[in-house]
N, C-alpha and C positions, 0 to 999 in steps of 0.2 A: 504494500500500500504506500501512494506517495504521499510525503509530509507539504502540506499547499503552503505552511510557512519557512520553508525551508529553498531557497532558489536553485541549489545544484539539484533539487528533487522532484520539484513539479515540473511542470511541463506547458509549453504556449496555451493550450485549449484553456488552462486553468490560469495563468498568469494576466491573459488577453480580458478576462470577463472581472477583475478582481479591484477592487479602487482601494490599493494600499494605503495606510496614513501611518507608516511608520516602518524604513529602511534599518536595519542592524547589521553592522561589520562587524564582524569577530578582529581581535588583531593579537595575534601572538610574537613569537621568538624563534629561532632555533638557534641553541645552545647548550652549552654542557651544564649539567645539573647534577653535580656528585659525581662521585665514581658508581650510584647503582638506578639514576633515573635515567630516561631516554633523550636524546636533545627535543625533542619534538612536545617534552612536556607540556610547556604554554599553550603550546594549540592544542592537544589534545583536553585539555580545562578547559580552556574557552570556548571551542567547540561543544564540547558536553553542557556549560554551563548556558550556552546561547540558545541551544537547542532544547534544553529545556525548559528554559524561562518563554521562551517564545509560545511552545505547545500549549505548555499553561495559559500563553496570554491570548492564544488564539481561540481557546474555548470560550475563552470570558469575554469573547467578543471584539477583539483586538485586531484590526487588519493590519499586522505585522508579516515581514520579511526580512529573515535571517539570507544575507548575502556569503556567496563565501568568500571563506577568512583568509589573511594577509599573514603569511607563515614568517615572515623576517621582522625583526626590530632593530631598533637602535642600542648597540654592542661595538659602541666606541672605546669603553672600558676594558674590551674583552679580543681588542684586535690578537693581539699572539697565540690566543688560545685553538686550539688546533678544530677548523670549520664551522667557530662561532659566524654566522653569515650577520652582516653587517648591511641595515640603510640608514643613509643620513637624515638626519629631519628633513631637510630642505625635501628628499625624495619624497619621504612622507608626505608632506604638505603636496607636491606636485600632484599624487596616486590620489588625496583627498577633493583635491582642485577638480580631476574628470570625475571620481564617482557623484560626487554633488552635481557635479552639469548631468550627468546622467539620470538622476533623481528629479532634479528639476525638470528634464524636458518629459519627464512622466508621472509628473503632478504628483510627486509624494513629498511633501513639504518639513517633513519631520526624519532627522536621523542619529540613529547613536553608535558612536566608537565603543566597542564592550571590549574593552584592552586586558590581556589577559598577559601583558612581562614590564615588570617593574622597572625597565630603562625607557619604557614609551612615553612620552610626555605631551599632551594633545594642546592644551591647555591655549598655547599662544598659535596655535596653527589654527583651531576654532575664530581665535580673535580673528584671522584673515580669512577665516571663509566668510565669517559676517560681512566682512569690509566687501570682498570681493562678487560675494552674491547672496544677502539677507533674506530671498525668496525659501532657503531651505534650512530651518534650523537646526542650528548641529551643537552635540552633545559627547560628551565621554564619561562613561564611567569604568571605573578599575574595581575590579570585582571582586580582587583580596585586598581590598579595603572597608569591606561590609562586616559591621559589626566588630565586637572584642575578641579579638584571636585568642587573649586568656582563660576565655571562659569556656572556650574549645579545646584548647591544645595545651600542655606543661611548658615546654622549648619554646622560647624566640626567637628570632631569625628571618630574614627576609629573601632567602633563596634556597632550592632544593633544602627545606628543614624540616621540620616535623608535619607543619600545613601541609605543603604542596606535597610528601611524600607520602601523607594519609591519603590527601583528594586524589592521587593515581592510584594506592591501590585501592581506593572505592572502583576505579572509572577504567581503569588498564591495569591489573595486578600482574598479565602476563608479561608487562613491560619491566617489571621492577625486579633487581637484582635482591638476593637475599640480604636484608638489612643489617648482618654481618658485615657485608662488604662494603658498604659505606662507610665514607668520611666522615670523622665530626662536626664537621661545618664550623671551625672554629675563624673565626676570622679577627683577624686587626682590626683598631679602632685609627682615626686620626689623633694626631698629637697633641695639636691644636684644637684650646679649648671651642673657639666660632666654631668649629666645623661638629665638634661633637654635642655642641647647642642644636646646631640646625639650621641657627641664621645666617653662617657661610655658607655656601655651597663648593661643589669641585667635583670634577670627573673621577670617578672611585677606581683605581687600577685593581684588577680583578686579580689580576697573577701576584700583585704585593699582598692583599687582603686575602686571600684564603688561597691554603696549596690543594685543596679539593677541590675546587669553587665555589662549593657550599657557604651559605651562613647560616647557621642554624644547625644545633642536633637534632638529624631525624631519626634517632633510636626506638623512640619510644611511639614513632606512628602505627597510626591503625588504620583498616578499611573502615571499622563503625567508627571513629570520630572523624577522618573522611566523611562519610555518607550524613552525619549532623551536620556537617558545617556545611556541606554542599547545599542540603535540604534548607536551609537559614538563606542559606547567599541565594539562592534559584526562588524562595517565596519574595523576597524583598526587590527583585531583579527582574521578574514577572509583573507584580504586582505594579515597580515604575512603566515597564512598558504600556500597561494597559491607563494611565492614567496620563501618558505622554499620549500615547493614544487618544484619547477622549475628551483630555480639557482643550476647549477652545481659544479660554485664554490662559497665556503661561504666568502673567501678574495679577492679582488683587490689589 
């Protein structure tokens, strides 16, 4: 059976009759995630997580379309690491520049970036699609940013850690190496105080801060705290699409 919110799955007869109000890009990574996840991790999350939140939003009435997903991010940090694939933002913004022209010339006025790898940063490329054509509005959300990860997970960490190695074995457990063989995900801090405030910023070299890649211990991951924290992030990630969906106007 084809999924009608799903574009790599329907088909013109169903596409042709259907008055969209709501485009979704998946956008992942490919990159190394420990020594026992898959580079392919990000997309494969995002993808699970798009496709679910969508299905839910299409029952509740939501004419939404999951497009598919943009498998490279931004892995400036991570240039020596052996086939981390690499786009610059500027290419980003370019790749955002036609799909928005393409949304526009098919009257779907609303769209959301669902960014699934913590180096993608949409933030000021929205600011210029506004500038550039206001007819389609555009959004991004990052979707391991929903909710307190402590109240799921032991370990902190913000790459291949306890989160993201639980949510694969919910979603791909045949991908995942016995947790044995993982890294500690121990990483470096910077030295300087601004930077470990927050209100510095700076390009994080990947190969300095972790000899896994890792940040994070993912020792202690599970498929069921996976499958809770998935379940939290897909009702809250649904429920916005059907409400980007519906409201007519986006201020009070």
């Amino acid at each position: 059976m084809t999924k009608p919110y799903l574009l790599a799955e329907t088909n013109w007869k169903a596409v042709k009759s259907t008055d969209y109000e709501l485009a979704i890009l998946p956008w992942g990574a490919t990159e190394a995630h420990n020594y026992h996840m898959p580079y392919a991790t990000d997309n494969y999350q995002v993808n699970y997580i798009a496709e679910q939140a969508a299905e839910r939003a299409w029952k509740a009435g939501a004419k939404v379309i999951v497009l598919p997903h943009i498998p490279f991010g931004v892995q400036s940090g991570q240039l020596d690491i052996k086939l981390c694939m690499n786009l610059n933002p500027s290419t980003q913004l370019a790749i955002l520049k036609d799909v928005v022209d393409t949304l526009k010339r098919h009257d779907i006025k609303r769209f959301v970036i669902l960014n699934g790898h913590g180096g993608n940063h949409f933030k000021t490329m929205i600011r210029e699609l506004s500038v550039v054509d206001p007819a389609v509005f555009c959004c991004a959300v990052d979707w391991f940013k929903i909710g307190d990860q402590s109240q799921f997970f032991e370990a902190a960490g913000d790459h291949a850690n306890e989160m993201e190695t639980s949510v694969m074995l919910h979603i791909r457990p045949d991908l995942i190496l016995p947790l044995s063989e993982a890294g500690e995900g121990a990483a470096k801090q910077y030295s300087i105080k601004a930077f470990r405030a927050g209100w510095a910023t700076a390009q994080r070299q990947w190969s300095i801060v972790s000899k896994d890649t890792g940040v994070g211990n993912p020792r202690k991951a599970s498929a069921a705290k996976g499958k809770r924290y998935l379940d939290y992030v897909i009702e809250e990630i649904s429920a916005f699409f059907v409400e980007l969906s519906k409201k007519e106007a986006l201020f009070e």
